[in-house]
C-alpha positions as CSV (number, residue, x, y, z in Angstrom):
1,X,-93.1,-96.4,132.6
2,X,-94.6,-92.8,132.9
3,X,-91.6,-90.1,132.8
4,X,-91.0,-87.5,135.7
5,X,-93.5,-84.6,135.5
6,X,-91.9,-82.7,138.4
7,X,-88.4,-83.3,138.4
8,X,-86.3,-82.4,135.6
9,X,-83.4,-85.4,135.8
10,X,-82.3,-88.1,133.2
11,X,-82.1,-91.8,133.7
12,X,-78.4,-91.7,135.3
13,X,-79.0,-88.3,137.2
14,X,-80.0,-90.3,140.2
15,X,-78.2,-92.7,142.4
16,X,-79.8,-96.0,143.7
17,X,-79.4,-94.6,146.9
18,X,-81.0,-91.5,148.1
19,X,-82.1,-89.3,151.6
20,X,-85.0,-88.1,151.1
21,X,-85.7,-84.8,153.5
22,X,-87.9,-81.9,153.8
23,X,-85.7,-79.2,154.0
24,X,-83.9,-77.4,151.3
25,X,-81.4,-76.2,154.0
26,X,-81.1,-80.0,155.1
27,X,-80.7,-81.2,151.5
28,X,-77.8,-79.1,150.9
29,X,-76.2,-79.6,154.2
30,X,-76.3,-83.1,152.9
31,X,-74.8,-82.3,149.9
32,X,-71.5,-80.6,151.3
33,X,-70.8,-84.0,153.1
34,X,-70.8,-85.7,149.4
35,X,-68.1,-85.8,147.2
36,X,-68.2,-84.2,143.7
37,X,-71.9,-83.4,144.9
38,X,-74.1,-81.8,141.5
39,X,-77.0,-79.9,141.6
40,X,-79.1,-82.5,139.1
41,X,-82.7,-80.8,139.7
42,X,-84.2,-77.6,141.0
43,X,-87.7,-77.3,139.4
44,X,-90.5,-77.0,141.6
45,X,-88.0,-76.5,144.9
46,X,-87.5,-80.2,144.6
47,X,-84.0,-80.1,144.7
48,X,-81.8,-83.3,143.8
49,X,-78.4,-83.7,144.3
50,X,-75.8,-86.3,143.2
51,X,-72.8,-87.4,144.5
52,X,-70.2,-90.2,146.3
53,X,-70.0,-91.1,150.0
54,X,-67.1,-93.5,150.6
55,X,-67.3,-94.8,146.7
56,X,-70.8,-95.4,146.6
57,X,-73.2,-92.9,144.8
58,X,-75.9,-91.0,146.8
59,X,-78.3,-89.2,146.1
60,X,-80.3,-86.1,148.1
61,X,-84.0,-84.9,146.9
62,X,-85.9,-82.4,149.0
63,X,-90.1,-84.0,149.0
64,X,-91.4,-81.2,150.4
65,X,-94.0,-80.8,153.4
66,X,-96.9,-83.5,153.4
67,X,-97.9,-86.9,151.8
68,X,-98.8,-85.1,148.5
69,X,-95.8,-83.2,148.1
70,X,-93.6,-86.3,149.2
71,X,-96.0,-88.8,147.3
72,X,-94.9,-87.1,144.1
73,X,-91.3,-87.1,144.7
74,X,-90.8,-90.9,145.6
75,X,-92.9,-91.7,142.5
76,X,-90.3,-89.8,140.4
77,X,-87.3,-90.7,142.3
78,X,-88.7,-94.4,141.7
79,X,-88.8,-93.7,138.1
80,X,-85.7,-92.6,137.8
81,X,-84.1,-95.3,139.3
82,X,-83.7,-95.1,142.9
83,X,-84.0,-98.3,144.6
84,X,-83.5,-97.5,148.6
85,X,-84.7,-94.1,150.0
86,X,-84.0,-93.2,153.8
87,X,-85.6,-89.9,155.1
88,X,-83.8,-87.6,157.1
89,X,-86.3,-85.6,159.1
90,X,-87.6,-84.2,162.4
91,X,-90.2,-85.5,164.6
92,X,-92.4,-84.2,167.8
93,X,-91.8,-86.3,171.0
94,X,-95.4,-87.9,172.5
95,X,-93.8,-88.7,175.4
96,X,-90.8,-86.8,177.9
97,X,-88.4,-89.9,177.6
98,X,-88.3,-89.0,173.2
99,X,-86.9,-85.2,174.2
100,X,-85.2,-82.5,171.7
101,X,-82.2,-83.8,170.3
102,X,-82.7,-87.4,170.6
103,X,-83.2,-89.2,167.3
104,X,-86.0,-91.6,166.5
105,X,-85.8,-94.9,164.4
106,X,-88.8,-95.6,163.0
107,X,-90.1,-99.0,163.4
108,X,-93.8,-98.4,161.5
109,X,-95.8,-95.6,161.0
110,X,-99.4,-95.3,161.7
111,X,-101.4,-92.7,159.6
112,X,-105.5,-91.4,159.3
113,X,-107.5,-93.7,156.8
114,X,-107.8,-91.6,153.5
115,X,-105.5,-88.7,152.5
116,X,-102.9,-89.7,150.0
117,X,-102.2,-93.4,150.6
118,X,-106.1,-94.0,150.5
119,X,-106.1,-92.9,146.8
120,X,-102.8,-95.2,146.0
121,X,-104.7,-98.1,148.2
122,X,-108.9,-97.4,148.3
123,X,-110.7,-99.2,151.3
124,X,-107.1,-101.1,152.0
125,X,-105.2,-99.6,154.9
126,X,-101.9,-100.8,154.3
127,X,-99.1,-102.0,157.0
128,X,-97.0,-98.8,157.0
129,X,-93.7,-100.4,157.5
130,X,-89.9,-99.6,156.9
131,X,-87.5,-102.5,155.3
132,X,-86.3,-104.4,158.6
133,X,-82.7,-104.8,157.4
134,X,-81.8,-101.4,156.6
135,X,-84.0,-100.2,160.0
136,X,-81.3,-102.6,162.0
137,X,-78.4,-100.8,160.1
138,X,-80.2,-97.0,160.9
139,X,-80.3,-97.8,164.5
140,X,-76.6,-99.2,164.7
141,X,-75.3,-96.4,163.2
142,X,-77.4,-93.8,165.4
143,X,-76.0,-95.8,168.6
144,X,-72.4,-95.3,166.9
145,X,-72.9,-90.9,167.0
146,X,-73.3,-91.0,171.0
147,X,-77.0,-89.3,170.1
148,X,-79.9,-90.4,172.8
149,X,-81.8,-93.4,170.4
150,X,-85.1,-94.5,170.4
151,X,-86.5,-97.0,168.4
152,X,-90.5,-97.2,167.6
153,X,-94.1,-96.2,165.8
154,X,-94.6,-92.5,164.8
155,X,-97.9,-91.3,163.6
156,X,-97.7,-89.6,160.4
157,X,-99.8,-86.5,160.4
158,X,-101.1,-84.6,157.6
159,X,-102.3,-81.6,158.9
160,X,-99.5,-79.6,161.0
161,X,-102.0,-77.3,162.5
162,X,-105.3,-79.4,163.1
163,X,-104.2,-81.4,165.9
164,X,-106.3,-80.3,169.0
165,X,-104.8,-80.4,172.7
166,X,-105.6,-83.8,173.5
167,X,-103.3,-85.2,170.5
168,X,-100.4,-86.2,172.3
169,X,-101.8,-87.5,175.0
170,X,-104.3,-89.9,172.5
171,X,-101.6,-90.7,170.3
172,X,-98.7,-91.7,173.5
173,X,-101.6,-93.6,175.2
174,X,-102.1,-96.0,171.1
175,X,-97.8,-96.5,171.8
176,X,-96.7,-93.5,169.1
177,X,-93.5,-92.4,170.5
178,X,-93.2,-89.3,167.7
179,X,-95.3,-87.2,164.9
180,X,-94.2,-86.1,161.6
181,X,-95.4,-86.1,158.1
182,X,-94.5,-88.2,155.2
183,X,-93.1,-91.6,156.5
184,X,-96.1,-93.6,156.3
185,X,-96.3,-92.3,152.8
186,X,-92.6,-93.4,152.1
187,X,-93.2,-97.0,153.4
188,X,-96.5,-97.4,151.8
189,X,-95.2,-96.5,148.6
190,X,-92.0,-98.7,148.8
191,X,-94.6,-101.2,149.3
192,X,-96.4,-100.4,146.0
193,X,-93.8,-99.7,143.9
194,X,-91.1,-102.5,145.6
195,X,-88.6,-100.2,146.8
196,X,-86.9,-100.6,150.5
197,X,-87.7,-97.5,152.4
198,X,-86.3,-96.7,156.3
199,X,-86.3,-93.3,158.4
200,X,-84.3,-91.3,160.7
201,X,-85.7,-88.7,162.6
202,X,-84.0,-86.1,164.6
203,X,-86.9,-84.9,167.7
204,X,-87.5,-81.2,167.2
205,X,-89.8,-80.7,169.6
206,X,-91.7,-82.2,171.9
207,X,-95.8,-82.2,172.7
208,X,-95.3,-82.8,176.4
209,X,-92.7,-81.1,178.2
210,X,-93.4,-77.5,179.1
211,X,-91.6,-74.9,176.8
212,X,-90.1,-77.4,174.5
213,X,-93.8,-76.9,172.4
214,X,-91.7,-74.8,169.6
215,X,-90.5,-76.4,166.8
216,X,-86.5,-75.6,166.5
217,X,-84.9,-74.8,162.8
218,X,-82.2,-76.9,161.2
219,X,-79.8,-74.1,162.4
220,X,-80.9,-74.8,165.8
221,X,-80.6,-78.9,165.3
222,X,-77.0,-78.4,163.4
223,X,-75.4,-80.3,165.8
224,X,-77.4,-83.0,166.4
225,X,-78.7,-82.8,162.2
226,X,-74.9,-83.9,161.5
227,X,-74.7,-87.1,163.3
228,X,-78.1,-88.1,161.9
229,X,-76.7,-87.0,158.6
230,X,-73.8,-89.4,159.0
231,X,-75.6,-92.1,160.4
232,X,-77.6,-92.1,157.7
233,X,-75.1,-92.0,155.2
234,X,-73.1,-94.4,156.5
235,X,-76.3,-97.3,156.9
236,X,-77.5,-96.4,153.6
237,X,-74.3,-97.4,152.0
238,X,-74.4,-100.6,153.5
239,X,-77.6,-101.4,152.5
Protein backbone atom coordinates (compact mmCIF):
# COMPACT_ATOMS: atom_id res chain seq x y z
CA UNK A 1 0.00 0.00 0.00
CA UNK A 2 1.59 3.41 -1.09
CA UNK A 3 2.13 5.67 2.24
CA UNK A 4 0.52 9.33 2.47
CA UNK A 5 2.50 11.93 0.45
CA UNK A 6 0.39 14.85 1.72
CA UNK A 7 -0.69 14.19 5.01
CA UNK A 8 1.72 13.74 7.77
CA UNK A 9 -0.36 11.09 10.22
CA UNK A 10 0.48 7.43 11.43
CA UNK A 11 -1.55 4.33 11.01
CA UNK A 12 -3.75 5.03 14.31
CA UNK A 13 -3.81 8.96 13.80
CA UNK A 14 -7.05 8.54 12.05
CA UNK A 15 -10.40 7.27 13.04
CA UNK A 16 -12.61 4.93 10.89
CA UNK A 17 -14.93 7.58 10.79
CA UNK A 18 -14.35 10.88 9.41
CA UNK A 19 -16.21 14.49 7.93
CA UNK A 20 -14.66 15.37 5.31
CA UNK A 21 -15.14 19.47 4.54
CA UNK A 22 -13.65 22.24 2.67
CA UNK A 23 -13.25 24.71 5.17
CA UNK A 24 -10.52 25.06 7.59
CA UNK A 25 -12.92 27.22 9.65
CA UNK A 26 -15.59 24.31 9.29
CA UNK A 27 -12.99 21.70 10.22
CA UNK A 28 -12.29 23.22 13.39
CA UNK A 29 -15.73 24.13 14.29
CA UNK A 30 -16.06 20.47 13.98
CA UNK A 31 -13.41 19.84 16.12
CA UNK A 32 -14.70 21.91 19.28
CA UNK A 33 -17.82 19.60 19.25
CA UNK A 34 -15.37 16.43 19.69
CA UNK A 35 -14.06 15.39 22.80
CA UNK A 36 -10.32 15.26 23.55
CA UNK A 37 -10.19 16.56 19.80
CA UNK A 38 -6.02 16.56 18.57
CA UNK A 39 -4.65 18.43 15.92
CA UNK A 40 -3.01 14.99 14.06
CA UNK A 41 -2.08 16.86 10.65
CA UNK A 42 -1.50 20.37 9.34
CA UNK A 43 0.82 20.00 6.21
CA UNK A 44 -0.34 21.37 3.09
CA UNK A 45 -3.62 23.17 5.01
CA UNK A 46 -4.99 19.73 5.05
CA UNK A 47 -5.82 19.77 8.44
CA UNK A 48 -6.87 16.40 10.47
CA UNK A 49 -8.26 16.22 13.61
CA UNK A 50 -8.98 13.36 15.98
CA UNK A 51 -11.25 12.80 18.58
CA UNK A 52 -14.67 11.03 20.34
CA UNK A 53 -18.30 11.83 19.71
CA UNK A 54 -20.50 9.86 22.13
CA UNK A 55 -17.58 6.99 22.59
CA UNK A 56 -16.92 6.48 19.09
CA UNK A 57 -13.85 8.01 17.46
CA UNK A 58 -14.09 10.62 14.65
CA UNK A 59 -12.21 12.01 12.66
CA UNK A 60 -12.20 15.73 10.74
CA UNK A 61 -9.80 16.45 7.48
CA UNK A 62 -10.15 19.66 5.55
CA UNK A 63 -9.88 18.29 1.24
CA UNK A 64 -9.61 21.43 0.03
CA UNK A 65 -11.50 23.16 -3.04
CA UNK A 66 -11.95 20.79 -6.16
CA UNK A 67 -11.73 17.05 -7.27
CA UNK A 68 -7.94 17.31 -7.24
CA UNK A 69 -7.45 18.73 -4.07
CA UNK A 70 -10.19 16.33 -2.53
CA UNK A 71 -9.07 13.38 -4.73
CA UNK A 72 -5.79 13.49 -2.88
CA UNK A 73 -7.10 13.65 0.53
CA UNK A 74 -9.64 10.58 0.43
CA UNK A 75 -6.76 8.59 -1.11
CA UNK A 76 -4.70 9.25 2.06
CA UNK A 77 -7.40 9.26 4.45
CA UNK A 78 -8.13 5.70 2.76
CA UNK A 79 -4.72 4.71 3.45
CA UNK A 80 -4.71 5.55 6.68
CA UNK A 81 -7.48 3.76 7.57
CA UNK A 82 -10.66 5.48 7.31
CA UNK A 83 -13.40 3.37 6.27
CA UNK A 84 -16.67 5.84 6.07
CA UNK A 85 -16.19 9.55 5.05
CA UNK A 86 -19.34 11.99 5.09
CA UNK A 87 -18.69 15.51 3.73
CA UNK A 88 -19.95 18.41 5.35
CA UNK A 89 -20.27 21.17 2.77
CA UNK A 90 -22.28 23.91 1.00
CA UNK A 91 -24.16 23.75 -2.07
CA UNK A 92 -25.92 26.36 -4.70
CA UNK A 93 -29.71 25.86 -4.94
CA UNK A 94 -30.97 25.21 -8.92
CA UNK A 95 -34.15 25.69 -8.04
CA UNK A 96 -36.22 28.43 -5.40
CA UNK A 97 -37.78 25.48 -3.40
CA UNK A 98 -33.56 24.36 -2.30
CA UNK A 99 -33.19 28.11 -0.68
CA UNK A 100 -30.26 29.42 1.82
CA UNK A 101 -30.28 27.61 4.79
CA UNK A 102 -31.91 24.48 3.81
CA UNK A 103 -29.73 21.46 3.76
CA UNK A 104 -29.32 19.00 0.95
CA UNK A 105 -28.96 15.10 1.07
CA UNK A 106 -27.30 13.95 -1.64
CA UNK A 107 -28.83 11.15 -3.41
CA UNK A 108 -26.08 10.90 -6.58
CA UNK A 109 -23.94 13.23 -8.06
CA UNK A 110 -23.62 13.92 -11.67
CA UNK A 111 -20.23 15.38 -12.91
CA UNK A 112 -18.57 16.50 -16.62
CA UNK A 113 -16.80 13.43 -18.36
CA UNK A 114 -12.99 13.84 -17.75
CA UNK A 115 -11.39 15.95 -14.96
CA UNK A 116 -10.19 13.90 -12.10
CA UNK A 117 -12.50 10.86 -11.98
CA UNK A 118 -11.73 10.36 -15.83
CA UNK A 119 -8.08 9.68 -14.95
CA UNK A 120 -9.08 7.23 -11.89
CA UNK A 121 -11.78 5.67 -14.54
CA UNK A 122 -10.60 6.43 -18.56
CA UNK A 123 -13.56 6.13 -21.08
CA UNK A 124 -15.80 4.65 -17.96
CA UNK A 125 -18.15 7.20 -16.48
CA UNK A 126 -18.90 5.81 -13.32
CA UNK A 127 -22.42 5.83 -11.23
CA UNK A 128 -21.51 8.67 -8.78
CA UNK A 129 -23.46 7.40 -5.86
CA UNK A 130 -23.41 7.73 -1.94
CA UNK A 131 -23.78 4.34 0.35
CA UNK A 132 -27.75 4.08 0.56
CA UNK A 133 -27.68 3.05 4.31
CA UNK A 134 -25.76 5.81 5.75
CA UNK A 135 -27.76 8.43 3.08
CA UNK A 136 -31.16 7.05 5.06
CA UNK A 137 -29.34 7.72 8.41
CA UNK A 138 -28.05 11.61 6.95
CA UNK A 139 -31.49 12.42 6.13
CA UNK A 140 -33.14 11.14 9.45
CA UNK A 141 -30.88 13.01 11.44
CA UNK A 142 -31.32 16.34 9.18
CA UNK A 143 -35.20 15.95 9.71
CA UNK A 144 -34.34 15.52 13.66
CA UNK A 145 -32.50 19.52 13.63
CA UNK A 146 -35.94 21.26 12.49
CA UNK A 147 -33.62 22.47 9.25
CA UNK A 148 -35.75 22.69 5.82
CA UNK A 149 -34.54 19.00 4.05
CA UNK A 150 -34.23 18.06 0.66
CA UNK A 151 -33.19 15.04 -0.65
CA UNK A 152 -31.67 14.61 -4.39
CA UNK A 153 -28.85 14.83 -7.38
CA UNK A 154 -26.29 17.69 -7.27
CA UNK A 155 -23.94 18.31 -10.08
CA UNK A 156 -20.48 18.39 -9.05
CA UNK A 157 -18.71 21.31 -10.69
CA UNK A 158 -15.12 21.74 -11.20
CA UNK A 159 -14.75 25.10 -12.29
CA UNK A 160 -16.41 27.76 -9.76
CA UNK A 161 -16.13 30.54 -12.19
CA UNK A 162 -16.87 28.97 -15.70
CA UNK A 163 -20.42 28.34 -15.46
CA UNK A 164 -22.19 30.74 -18.00
CA UNK A 165 -25.81 32.24 -17.20
CA UNK A 166 -27.72 29.59 -18.58
CA UNK A 167 -26.23 26.90 -15.92
CA UNK A 168 -28.86 26.73 -13.56
CA UNK A 169 -31.54 26.81 -15.60
CA UNK A 170 -29.71 23.60 -17.87
CA UNK A 171 -28.73 21.87 -14.86
CA UNK A 172 -32.61 22.34 -12.78
CA UNK A 173 -34.26 21.46 -16.24
CA UNK A 174 -31.57 17.52 -16.14
CA UNK A 175 -33.42 17.19 -12.19
CA UNK A 176 -30.00 18.67 -10.23
CA UNK A 177 -31.52 20.23 -7.28
CA UNK A 178 -27.85 21.77 -6.07
CA UNK A 179 -23.99 22.46 -7.30
CA UNK A 180 -20.80 22.03 -5.47
CA UNK A 181 -17.56 20.53 -5.93
CA UNK A 182 -16.03 17.30 -4.77
CA UNK A 183 -18.95 14.80 -4.04
CA UNK A 184 -18.92 13.01 -7.19
CA UNK A 185 -15.32 12.64 -6.56
CA UNK A 186 -15.96 11.24 -2.95
CA UNK A 187 -18.51 8.56 -4.23
CA UNK A 188 -16.51 7.58 -7.14
CA UNK A 189 -13.62 7.00 -5.12
CA UNK A 190 -15.42 5.04 -2.37
CA UNK A 191 -16.32 3.03 -5.29
CA UNK A 192 -12.73 2.41 -6.26
CA UNK A 193 -11.17 2.05 -3.30
CA UNK A 194 -14.40 0.20 -1.32
CA UNK A 195 -15.12 2.72 1.21
CA UNK A 196 -18.88 3.94 2.09
CA UNK A 197 -19.10 7.56 1.32
CA UNK A 198 -22.47 10.00 1.97
CA UNK A 199 -22.89 13.95 1.94
CA UNK A 200 -24.58 16.69 3.71
CA UNK A 201 -24.80 19.91 2.33
CA UNK A 202 -25.80 23.09 3.92
CA UNK A 203 -27.37 25.63 0.57
CA UNK A 204 -25.24 28.72 0.61
CA UNK A 205 -26.63 30.27 -2.05
CA UNK A 206 -28.80 29.99 -4.53
CA UNK A 207 -28.60 30.42 -8.65
CA UNK A 208 -32.22 31.51 -8.99
CA UNK A 209 -33.66 33.70 -6.64
CA UNK A 210 -32.78 37.39 -7.04
CA UNK A 211 -30.08 38.71 -4.47
CA UNK A 212 -29.43 35.36 -2.91
CA UNK A 213 -26.54 34.97 -5.99
CA UNK A 214 -23.67 35.58 -3.23
CA UNK A 215 -22.13 32.91 -1.72
CA UNK A 216 -22.47 33.37 2.38
CA UNK A 217 -19.29 32.47 4.76
CA UNK A 218 -19.30 29.83 7.40
CA UNK A 219 -19.77 32.73 9.91
CA UNK A 220 -22.84 33.72 8.01
CA UNK A 221 -24.17 29.81 7.95
CA UNK A 222 -23.13 29.26 11.92
CA UNK A 223 -26.36 28.61 12.79
CA UNK A 224 -27.56 26.52 10.33
CA UNK A 225 -23.50 24.86 9.90
CA UNK A 226 -24.26 23.48 13.66
CA UNK A 227 -27.19 21.41 13.12
CA UNK A 228 -25.66 20.01 9.88
CA UNK A 229 -22.58 19.49 12.03
CA UNK A 230 -24.61 17.41 14.55
CA UNK A 231 -26.54 15.67 12.14
CA UNK A 232 -23.77 14.49 10.74
CA UNK A 233 -22.14 13.42 13.63
CA UNK A 234 -24.75 11.82 15.09
CA UNK A 235 -25.51 9.47 11.57
CA UNK A 236 -21.99 8.89 11.12
CA UNK A 237 -21.73 7.19 14.44
CA UNK A 238 -24.42 4.93 13.65
CA UNK A 239 -23.09 3.92 10.58
Amino acid sequence: MPEPQHIKAKLGDVAERVVVVGDPARAEFLANMLEDAKLVNSNRGFYVYTGEYKGTRVSVAVHGVGAASSAIVFEELKMLGAKVMVRLGTCGGLTEEVDVGHVVVVTGAGYNPGGTIGQYFGAVNPPASPDPRLTVLLEEEARKTGLDVHAGPVFSSDAFYAEDPGFARRMAKLGFIAVEMEAATLFAIAQLRSFRAGALLVVSDNLVIPGKEMLLGHEELKEYMEKAARAVLEAIVKA
